[in-house]
mmCIF file of the N, C-alpha and C atoms, coordinates in Angstrom:
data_MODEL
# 
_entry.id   MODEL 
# 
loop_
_atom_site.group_PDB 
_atom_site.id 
_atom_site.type_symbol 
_atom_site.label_atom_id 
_atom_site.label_alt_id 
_atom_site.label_comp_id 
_atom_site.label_asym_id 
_atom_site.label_entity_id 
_atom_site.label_seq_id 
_atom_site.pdbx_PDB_ins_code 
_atom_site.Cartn_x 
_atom_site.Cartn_y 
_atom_site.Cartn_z 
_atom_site.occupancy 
_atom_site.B_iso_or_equiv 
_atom_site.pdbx_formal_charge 
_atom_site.auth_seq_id 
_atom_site.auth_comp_id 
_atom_site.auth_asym_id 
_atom_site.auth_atom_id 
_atom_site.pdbx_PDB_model_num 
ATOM 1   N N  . UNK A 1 1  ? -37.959 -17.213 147.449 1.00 0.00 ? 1  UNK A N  1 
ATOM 2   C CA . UNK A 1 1  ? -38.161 -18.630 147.218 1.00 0.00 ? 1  UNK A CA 1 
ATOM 3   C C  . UNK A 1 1  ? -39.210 -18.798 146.116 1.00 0.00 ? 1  UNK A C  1 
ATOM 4   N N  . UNK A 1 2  ? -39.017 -19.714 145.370 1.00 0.00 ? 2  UNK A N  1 
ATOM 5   C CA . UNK A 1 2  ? -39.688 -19.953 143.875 1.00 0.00 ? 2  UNK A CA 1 
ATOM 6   C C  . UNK A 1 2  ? -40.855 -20.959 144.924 1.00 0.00 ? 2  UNK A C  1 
ATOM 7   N N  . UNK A 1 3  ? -42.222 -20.542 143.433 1.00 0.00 ? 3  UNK A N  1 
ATOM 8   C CA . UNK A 1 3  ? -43.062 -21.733 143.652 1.00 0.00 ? 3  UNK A CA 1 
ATOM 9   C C  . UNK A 1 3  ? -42.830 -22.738 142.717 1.00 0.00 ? 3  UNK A C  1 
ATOM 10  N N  . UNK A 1 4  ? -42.035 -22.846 141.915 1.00 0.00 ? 4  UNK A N  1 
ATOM 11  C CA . UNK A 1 4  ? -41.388 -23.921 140.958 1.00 0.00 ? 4  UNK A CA 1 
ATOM 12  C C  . UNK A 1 4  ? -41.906 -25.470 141.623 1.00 0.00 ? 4  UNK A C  1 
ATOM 13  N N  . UNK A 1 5  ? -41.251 -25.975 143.070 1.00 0.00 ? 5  UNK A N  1 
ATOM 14  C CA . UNK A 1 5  ? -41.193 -27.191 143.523 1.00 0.00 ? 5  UNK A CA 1 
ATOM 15  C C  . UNK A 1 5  ? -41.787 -27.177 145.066 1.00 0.00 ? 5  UNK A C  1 
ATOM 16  N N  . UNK A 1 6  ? -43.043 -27.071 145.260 1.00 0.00 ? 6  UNK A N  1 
ATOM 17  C CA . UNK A 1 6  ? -43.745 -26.938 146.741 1.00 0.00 ? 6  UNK A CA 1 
ATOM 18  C C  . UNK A 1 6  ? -43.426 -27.783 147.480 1.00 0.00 ? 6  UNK A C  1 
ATOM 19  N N  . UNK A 1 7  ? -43.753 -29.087 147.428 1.00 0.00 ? 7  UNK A N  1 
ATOM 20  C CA . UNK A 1 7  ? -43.138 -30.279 147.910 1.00 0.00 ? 7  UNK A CA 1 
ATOM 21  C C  . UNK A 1 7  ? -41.941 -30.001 148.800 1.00 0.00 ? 7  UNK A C  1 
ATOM 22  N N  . UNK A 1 8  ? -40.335 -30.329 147.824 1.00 0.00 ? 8  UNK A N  1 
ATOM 23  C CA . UNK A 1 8  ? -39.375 -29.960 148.199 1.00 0.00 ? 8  UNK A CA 1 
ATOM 24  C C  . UNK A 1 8  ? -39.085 -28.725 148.785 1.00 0.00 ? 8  UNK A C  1 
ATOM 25  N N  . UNK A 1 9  ? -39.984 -27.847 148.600 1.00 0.00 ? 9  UNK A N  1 
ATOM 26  C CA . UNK A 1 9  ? -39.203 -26.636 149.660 1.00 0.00 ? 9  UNK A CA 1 
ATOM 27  C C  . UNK A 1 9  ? -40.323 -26.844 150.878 1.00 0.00 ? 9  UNK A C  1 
ATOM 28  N N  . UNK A 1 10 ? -41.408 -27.302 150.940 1.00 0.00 ? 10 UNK A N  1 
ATOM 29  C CA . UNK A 1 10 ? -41.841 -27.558 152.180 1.00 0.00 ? 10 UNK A CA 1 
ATOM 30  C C  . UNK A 1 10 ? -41.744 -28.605 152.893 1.00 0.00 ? 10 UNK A C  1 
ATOM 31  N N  . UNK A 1 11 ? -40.290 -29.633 152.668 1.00 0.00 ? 11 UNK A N  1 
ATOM 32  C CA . UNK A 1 11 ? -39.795 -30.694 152.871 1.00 0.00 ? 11 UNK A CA 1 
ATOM 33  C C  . UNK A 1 11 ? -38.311 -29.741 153.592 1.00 0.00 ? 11 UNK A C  1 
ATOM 34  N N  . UNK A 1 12 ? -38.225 -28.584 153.111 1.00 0.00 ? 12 UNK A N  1 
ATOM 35  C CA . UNK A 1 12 ? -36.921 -27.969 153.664 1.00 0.00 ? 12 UNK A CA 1 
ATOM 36  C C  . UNK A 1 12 ? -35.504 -28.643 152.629 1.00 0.00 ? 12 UNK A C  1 
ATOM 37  N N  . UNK A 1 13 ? -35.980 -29.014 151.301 1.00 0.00 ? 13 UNK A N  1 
ATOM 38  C CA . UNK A 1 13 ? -34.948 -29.578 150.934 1.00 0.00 ? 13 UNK A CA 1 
ATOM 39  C C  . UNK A 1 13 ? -34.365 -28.625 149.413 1.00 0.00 ? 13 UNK A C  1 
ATOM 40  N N  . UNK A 1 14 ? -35.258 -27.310 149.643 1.00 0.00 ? 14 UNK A N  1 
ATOM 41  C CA . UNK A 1 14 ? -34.721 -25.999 148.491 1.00 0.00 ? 14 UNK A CA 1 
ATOM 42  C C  . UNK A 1 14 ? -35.596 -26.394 146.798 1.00 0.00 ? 14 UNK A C  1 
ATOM 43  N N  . UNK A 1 15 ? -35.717 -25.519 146.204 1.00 0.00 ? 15 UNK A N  1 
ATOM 44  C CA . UNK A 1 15 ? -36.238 -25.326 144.921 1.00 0.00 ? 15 UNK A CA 1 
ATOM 45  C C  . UNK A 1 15 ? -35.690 -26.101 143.735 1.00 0.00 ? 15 UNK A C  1 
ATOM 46  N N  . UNK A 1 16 ? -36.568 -26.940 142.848 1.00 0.00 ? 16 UNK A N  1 
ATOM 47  C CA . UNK A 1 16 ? -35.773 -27.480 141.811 1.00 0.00 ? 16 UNK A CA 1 
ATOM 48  C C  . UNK A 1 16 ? -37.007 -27.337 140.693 1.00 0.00 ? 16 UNK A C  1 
ATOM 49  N N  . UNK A 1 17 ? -36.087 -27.627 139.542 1.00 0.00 ? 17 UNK A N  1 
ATOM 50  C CA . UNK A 1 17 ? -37.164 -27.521 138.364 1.00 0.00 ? 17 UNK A CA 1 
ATOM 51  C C  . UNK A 1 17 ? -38.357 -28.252 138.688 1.00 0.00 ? 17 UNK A C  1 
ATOM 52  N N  . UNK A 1 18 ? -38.847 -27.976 137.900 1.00 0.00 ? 18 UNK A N  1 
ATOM 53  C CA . UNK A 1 18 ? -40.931 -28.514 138.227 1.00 0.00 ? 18 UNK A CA 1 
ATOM 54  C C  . UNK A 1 18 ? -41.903 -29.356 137.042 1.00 0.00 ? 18 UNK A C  1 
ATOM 55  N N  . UNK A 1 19 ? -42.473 -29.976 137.240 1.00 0.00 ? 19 UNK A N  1 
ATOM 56  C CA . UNK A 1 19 ? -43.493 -30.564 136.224 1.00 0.00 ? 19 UNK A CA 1 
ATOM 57  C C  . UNK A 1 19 ? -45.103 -30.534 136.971 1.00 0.00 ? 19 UNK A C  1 
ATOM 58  N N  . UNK A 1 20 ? -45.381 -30.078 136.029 1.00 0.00 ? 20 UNK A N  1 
ATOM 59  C CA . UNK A 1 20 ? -47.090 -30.068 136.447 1.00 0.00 ? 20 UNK A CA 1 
ATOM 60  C C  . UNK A 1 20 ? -47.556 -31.474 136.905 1.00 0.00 ? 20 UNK A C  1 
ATOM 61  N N  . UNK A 1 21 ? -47.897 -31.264 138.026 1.00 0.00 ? 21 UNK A N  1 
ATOM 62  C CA . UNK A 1 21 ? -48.918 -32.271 138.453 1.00 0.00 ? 21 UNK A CA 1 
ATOM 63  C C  . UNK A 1 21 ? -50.616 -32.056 138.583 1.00 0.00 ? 21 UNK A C  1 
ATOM 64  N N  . UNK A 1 22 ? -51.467 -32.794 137.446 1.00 0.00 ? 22 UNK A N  1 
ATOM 65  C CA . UNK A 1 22 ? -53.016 -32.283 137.468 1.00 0.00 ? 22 UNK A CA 1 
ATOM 66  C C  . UNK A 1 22 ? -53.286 -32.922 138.896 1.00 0.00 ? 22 UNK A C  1 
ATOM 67  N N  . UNK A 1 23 ? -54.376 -32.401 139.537 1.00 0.00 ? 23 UNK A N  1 
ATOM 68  C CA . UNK A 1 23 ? -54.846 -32.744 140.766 1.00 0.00 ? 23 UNK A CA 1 
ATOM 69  C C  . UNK A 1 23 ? -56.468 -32.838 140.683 1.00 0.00 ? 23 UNK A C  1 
ATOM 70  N N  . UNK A 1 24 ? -57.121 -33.620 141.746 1.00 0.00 ? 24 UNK A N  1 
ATOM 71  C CA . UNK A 1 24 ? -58.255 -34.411 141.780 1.00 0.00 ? 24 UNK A CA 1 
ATOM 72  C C  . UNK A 1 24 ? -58.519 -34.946 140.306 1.00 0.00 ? 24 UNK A C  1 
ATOM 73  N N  . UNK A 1 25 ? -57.832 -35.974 139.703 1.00 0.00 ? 25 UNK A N  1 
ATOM 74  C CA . UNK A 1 25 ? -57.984 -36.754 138.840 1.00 0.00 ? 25 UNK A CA 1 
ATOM 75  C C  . UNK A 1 25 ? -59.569 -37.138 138.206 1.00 0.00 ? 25 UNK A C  1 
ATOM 76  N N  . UNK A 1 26 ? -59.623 -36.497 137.502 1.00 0.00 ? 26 UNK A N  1 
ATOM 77  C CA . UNK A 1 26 ? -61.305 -36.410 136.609 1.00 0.00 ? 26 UNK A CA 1 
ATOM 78  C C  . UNK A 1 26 ? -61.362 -36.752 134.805 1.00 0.00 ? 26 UNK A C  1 
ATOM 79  N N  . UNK A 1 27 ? -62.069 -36.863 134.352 1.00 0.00 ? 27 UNK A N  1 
ATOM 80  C CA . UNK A 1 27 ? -62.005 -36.854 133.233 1.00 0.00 ? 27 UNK A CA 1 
ATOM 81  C C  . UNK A 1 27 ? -61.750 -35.537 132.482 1.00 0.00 ? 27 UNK A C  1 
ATOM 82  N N  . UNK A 1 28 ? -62.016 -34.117 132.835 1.00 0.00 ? 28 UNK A N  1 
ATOM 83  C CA . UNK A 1 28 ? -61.698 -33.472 132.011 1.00 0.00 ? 28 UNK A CA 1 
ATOM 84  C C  . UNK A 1 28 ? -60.963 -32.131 133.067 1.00 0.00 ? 28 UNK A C  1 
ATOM 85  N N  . UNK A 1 29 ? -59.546 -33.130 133.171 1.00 0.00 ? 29 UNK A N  1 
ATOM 86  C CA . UNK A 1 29 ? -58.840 -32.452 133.512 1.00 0.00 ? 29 UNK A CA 1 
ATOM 87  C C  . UNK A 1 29 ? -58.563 -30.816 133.355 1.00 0.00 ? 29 UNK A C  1 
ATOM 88  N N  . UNK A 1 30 ? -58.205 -30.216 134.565 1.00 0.00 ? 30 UNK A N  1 
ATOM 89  C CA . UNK A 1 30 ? -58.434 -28.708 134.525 1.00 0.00 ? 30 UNK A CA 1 
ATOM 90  C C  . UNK A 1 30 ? -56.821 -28.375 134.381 1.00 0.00 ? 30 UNK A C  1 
ATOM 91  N N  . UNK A 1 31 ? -55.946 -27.532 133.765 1.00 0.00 ? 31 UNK A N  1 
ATOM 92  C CA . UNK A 1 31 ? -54.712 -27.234 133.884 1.00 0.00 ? 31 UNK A CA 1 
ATOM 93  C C  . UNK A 1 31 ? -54.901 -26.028 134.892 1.00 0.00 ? 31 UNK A C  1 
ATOM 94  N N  . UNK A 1 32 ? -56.233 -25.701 135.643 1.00 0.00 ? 32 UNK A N  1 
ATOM 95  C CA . UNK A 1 32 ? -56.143 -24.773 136.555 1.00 0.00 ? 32 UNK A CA 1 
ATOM 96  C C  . UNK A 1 32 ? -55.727 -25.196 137.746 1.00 0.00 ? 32 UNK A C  1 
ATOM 97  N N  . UNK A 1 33 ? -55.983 -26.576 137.925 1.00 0.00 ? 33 UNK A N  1 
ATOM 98  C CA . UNK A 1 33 ? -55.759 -27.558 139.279 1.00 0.00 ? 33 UNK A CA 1 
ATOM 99  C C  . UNK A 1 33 ? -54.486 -28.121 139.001 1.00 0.00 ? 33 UNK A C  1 
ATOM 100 N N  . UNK A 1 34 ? -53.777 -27.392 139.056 1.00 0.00 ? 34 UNK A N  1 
ATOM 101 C CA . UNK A 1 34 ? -51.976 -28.441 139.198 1.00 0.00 ? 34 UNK A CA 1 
ATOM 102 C C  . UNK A 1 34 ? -51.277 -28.191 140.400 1.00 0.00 ? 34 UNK A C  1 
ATOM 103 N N  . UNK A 1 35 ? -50.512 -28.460 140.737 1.00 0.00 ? 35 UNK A N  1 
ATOM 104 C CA . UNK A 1 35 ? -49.564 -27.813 141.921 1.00 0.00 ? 35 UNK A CA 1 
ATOM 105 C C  . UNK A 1 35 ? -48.066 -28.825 141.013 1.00 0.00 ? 35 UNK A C  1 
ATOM 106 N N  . UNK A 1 36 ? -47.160 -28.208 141.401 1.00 0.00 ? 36 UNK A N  1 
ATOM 107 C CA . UNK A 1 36 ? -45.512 -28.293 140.762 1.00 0.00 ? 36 UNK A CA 1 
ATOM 108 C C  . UNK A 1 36 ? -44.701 -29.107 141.803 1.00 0.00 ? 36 UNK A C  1 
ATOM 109 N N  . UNK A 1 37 ? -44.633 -30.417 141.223 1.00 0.00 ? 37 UNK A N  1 
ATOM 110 C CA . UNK A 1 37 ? -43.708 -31.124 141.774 1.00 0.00 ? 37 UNK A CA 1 
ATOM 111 C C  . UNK A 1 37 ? -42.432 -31.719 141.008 1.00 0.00 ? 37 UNK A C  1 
ATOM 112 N N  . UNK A 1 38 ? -41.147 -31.981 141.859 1.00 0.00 ? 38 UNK A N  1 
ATOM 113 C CA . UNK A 1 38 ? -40.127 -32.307 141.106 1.00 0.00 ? 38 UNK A CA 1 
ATOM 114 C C  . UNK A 1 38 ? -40.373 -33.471 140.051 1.00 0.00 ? 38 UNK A C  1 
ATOM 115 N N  . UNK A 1 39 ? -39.245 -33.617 139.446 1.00 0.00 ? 39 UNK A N  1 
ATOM 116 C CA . UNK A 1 39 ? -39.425 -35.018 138.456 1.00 0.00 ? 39 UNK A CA 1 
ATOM 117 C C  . UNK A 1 39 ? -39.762 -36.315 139.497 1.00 0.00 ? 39 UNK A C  1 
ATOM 118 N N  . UNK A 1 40 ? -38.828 -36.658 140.254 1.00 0.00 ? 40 UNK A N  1 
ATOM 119 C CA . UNK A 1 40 ? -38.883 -37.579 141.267 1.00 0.00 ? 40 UNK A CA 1 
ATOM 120 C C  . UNK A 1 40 ? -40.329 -37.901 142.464 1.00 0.00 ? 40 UNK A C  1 
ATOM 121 N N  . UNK A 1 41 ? -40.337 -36.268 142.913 1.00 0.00 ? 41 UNK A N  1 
ATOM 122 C CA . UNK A 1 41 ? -42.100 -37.001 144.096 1.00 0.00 ? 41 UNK A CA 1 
ATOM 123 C C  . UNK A 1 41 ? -42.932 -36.627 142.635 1.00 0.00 ? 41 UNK A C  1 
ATOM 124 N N  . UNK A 1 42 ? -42.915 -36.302 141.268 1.00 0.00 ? 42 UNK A N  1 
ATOM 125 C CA . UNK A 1 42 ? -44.078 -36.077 140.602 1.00 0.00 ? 42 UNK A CA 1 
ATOM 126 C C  . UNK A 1 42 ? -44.292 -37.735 139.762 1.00 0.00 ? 42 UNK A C  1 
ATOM 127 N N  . UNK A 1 43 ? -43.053 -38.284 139.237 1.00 0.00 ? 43 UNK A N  1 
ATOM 128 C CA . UNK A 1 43 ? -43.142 -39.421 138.272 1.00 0.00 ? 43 UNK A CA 1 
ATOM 129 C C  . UNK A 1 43 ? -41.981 -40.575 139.080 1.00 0.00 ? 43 UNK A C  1 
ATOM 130 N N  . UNK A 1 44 ? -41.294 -40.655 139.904 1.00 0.00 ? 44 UNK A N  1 
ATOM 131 C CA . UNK A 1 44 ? -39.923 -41.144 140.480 1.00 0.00 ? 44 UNK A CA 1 
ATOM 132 C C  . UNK A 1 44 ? -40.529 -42.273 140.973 1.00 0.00 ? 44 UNK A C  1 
ATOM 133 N N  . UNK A 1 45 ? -39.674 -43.142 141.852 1.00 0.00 ? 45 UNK A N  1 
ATOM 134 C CA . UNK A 1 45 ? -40.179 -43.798 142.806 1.00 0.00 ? 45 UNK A CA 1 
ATOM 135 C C  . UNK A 1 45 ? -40.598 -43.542 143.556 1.00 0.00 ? 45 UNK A C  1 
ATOM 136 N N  . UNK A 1 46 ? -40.151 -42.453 144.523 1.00 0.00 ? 46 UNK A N  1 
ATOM 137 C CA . UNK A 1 46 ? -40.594 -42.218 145.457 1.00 0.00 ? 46 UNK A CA 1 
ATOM 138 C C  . UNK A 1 46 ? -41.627 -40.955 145.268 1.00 0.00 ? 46 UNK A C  1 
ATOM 139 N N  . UNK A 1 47 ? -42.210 -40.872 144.124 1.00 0.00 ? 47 UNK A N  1 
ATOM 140 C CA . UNK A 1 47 ? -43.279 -39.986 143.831 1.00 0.00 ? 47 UNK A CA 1 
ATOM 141 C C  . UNK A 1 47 ? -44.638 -40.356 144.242 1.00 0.00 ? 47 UNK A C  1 
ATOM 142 N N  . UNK A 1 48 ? -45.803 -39.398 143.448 1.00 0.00 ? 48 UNK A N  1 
ATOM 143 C CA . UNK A 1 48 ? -46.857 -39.513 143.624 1.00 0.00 ? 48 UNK A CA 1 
ATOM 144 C C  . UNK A 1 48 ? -47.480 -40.655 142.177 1.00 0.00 ? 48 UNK A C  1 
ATOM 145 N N  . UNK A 1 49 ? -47.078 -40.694 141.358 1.00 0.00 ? 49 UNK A N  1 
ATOM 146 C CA . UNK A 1 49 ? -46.841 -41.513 140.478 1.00 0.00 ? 49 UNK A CA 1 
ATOM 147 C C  . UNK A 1 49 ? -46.497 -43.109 140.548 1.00 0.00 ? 49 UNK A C  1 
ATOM 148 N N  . UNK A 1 50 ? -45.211 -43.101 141.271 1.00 0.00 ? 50 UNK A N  1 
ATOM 149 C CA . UNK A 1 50 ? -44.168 -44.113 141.458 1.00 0.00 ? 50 UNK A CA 1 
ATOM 150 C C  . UNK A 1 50 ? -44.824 -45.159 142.506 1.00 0.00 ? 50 UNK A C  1 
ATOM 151 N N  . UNK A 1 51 ? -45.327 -44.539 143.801 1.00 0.00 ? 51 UNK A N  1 
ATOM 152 C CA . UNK A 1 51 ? -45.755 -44.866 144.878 1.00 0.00 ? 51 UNK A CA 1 
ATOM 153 C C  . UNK A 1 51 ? -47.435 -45.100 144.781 1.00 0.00 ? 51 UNK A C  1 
ATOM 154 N N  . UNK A 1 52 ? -47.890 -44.284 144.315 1.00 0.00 ? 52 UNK A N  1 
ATOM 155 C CA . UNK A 1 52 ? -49.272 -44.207 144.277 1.00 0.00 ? 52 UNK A CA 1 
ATOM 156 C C  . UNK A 1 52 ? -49.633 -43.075 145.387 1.00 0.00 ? 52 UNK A C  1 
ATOM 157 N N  . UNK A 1 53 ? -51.311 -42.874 145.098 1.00 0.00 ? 53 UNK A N  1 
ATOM 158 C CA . UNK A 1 53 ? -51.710 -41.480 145.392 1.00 0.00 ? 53 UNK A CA 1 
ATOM 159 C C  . UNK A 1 53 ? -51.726 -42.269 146.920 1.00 0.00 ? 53 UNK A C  1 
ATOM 160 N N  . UNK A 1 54 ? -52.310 -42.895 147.681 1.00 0.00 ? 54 UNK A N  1 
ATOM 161 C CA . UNK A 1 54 ? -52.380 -43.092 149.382 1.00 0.00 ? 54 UNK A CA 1 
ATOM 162 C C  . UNK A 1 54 ? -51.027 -43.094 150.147 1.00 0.00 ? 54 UNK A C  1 
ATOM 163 N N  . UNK A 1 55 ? -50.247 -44.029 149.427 1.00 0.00 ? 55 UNK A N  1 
ATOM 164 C CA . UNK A 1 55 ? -48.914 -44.142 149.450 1.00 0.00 ? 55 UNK A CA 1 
ATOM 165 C C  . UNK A 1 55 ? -48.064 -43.036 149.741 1.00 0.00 ? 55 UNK A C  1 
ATOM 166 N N  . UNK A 1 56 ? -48.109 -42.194 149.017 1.00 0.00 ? 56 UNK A N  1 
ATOM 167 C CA . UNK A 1 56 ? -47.291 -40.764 148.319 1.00 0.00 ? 56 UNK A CA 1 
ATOM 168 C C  . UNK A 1 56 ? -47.781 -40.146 149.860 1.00 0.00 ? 56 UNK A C  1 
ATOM 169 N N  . UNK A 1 57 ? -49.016 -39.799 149.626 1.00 0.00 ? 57 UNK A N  1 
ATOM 170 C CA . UNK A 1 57 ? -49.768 -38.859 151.240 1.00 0.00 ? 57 UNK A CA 1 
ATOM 171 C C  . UNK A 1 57 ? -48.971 -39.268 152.392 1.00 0.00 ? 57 UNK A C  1 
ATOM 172 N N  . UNK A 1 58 ? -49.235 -40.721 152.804 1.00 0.00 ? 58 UNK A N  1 
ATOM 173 C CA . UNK A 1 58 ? -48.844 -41.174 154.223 1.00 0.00 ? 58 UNK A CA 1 
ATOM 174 C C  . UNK A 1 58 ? -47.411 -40.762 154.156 1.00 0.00 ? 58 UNK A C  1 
ATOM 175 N N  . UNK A 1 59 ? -46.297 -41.169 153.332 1.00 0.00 ? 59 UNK A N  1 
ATOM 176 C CA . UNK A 1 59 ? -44.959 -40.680 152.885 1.00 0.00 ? 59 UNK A CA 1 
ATOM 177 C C  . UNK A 1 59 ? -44.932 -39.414 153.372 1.00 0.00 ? 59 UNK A C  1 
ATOM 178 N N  . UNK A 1 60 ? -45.366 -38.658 152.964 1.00 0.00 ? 60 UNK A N  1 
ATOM 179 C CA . UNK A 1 60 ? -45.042 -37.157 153.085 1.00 0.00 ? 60 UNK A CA 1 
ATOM 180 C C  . UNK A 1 60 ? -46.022 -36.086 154.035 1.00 0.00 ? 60 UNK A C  1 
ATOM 181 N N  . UNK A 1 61 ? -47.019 -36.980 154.422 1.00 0.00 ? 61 UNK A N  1 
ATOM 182 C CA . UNK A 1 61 ? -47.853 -36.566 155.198 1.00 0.00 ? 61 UNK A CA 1 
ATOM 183 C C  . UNK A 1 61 ? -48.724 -35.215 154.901 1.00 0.00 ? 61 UNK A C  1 
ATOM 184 N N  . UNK A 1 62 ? -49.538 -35.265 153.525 1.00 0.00 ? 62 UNK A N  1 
ATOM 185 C CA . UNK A 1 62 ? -49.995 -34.313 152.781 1.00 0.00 ? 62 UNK A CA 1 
ATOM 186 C C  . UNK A 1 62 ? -50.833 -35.050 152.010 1.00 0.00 ? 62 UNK A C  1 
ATOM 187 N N  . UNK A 1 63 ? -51.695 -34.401 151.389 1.00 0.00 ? 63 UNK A N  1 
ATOM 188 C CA . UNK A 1 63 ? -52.912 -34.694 150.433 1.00 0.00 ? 63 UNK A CA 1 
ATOM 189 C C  . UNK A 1 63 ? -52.876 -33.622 148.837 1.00 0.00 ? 63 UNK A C  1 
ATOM 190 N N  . UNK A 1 64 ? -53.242 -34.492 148.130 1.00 0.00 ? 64 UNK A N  1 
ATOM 191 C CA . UNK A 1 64 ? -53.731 -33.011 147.261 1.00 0.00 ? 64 UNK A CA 1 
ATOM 192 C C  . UNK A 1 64 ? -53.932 -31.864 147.691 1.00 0.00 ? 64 UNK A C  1 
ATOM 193 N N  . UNK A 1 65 ? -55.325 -31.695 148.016 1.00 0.00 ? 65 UNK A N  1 
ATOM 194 C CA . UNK A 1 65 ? -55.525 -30.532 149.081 1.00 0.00 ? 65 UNK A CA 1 
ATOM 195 C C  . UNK A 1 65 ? -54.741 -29.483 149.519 1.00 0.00 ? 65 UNK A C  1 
ATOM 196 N N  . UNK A 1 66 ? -53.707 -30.421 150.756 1.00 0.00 ? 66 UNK A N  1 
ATOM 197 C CA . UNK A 1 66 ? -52.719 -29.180 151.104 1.00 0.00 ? 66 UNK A CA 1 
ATOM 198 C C  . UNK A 1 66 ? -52.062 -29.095 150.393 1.00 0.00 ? 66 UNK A C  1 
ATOM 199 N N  . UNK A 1 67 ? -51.431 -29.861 149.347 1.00 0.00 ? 67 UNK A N  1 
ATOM 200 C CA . UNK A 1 67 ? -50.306 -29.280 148.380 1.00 0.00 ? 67 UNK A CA 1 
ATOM 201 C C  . UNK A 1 67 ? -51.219 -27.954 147.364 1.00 0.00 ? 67 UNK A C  1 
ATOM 202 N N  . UNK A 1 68 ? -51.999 -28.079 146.825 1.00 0.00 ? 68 UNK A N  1 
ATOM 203 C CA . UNK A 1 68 ? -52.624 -27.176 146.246 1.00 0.00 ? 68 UNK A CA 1 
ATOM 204 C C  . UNK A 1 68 ? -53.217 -25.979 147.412 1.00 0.00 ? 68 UNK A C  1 
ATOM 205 N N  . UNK A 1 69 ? -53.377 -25.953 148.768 1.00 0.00 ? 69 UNK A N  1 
ATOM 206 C CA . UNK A 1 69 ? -53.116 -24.826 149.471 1.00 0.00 ? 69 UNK A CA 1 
ATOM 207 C C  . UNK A 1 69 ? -51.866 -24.501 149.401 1.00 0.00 ? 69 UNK A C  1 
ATOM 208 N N  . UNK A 1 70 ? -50.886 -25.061 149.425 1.00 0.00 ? 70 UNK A N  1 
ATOM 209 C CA . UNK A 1 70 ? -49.268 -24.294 149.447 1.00 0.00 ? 70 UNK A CA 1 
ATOM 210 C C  . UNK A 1 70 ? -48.954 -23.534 148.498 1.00 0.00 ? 70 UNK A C  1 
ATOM 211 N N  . UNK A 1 71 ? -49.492 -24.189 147.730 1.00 0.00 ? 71 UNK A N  1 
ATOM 212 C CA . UNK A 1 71 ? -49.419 -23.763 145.812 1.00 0.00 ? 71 UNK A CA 1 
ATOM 213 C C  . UNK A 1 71 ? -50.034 -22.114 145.865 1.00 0.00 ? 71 UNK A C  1 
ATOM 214 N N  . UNK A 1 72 ? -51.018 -22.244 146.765 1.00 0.00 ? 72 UNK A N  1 
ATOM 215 C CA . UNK A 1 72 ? -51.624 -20.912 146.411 1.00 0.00 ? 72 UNK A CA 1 
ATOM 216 C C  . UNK A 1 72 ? -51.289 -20.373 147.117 1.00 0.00 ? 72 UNK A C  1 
ATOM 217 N N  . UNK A 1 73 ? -50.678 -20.763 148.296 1.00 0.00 ? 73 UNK A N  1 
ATOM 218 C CA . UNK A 1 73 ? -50.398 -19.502 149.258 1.00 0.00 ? 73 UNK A CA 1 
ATOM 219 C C  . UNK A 1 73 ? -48.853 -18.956 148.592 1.00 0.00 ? 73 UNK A C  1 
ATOM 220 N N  . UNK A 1 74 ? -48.014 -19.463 148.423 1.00 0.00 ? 74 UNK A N  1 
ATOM 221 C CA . UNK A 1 74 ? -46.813 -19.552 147.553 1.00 0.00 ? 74 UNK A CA 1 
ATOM 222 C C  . UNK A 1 74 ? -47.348 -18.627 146.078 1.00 0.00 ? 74 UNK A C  1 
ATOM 223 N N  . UNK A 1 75 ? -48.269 -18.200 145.896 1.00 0.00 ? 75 UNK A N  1 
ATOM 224 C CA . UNK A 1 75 ? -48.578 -17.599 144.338 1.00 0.00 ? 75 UNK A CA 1 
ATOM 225 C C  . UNK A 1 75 ? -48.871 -16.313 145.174 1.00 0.00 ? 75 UNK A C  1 
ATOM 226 N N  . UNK A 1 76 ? -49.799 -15.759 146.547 1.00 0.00 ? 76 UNK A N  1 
ATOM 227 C CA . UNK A 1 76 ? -50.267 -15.196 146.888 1.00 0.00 ? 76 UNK A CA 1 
ATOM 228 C C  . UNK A 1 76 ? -49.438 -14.396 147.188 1.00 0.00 ? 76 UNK A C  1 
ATOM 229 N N  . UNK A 1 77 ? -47.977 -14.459 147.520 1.00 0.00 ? 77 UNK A N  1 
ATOM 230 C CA . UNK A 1 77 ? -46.766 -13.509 148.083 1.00 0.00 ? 77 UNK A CA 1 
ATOM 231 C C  . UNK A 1 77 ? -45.908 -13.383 146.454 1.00 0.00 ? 77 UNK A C  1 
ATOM 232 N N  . UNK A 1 78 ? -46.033 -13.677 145.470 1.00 0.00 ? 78 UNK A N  1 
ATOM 233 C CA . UNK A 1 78 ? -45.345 -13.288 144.638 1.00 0.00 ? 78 UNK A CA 1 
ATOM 234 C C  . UNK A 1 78 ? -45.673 -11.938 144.062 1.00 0.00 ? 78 UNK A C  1 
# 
């Protein structure tokens, strides 16, 4: 299983292409802090984008945080 799309495969809904999502939103954004979400939960409606960041969480029942733990645990077995 790819770390391409964390989200969706820890939604149980399989791997799809990916776009960087920066995480804890700062001024000088780190490209070390991303975790990979589809086009849709990254920019969609029903994204983190689309919806907004509180929005997006309660939706999917996740935070930055754990998505960027998945991210790494998902890098840690490759």
């Amino acid at each position: 299983m790819s770390v391409r799309e964390i989200l969706c495969i820890g939604l149980g809904w399989g791997a799809t292409p990916a776009e960087v999502h920066h995480i804890f939103d700062t001024a000088d954004r780190s490209d070390f802090l991303t975790v990979p979400l589809c086009a849709e939960h990254h920019r969609g409606e029903t994204g983190f984008h689309g919806m907004g960041e509180r929005a997006f969480n309660a939706a999917y029942n996740t935070s930055e945080k754990k998505l960027l733990a998945l991210t790494l645990a998902r890098l840690e077995f490759r």
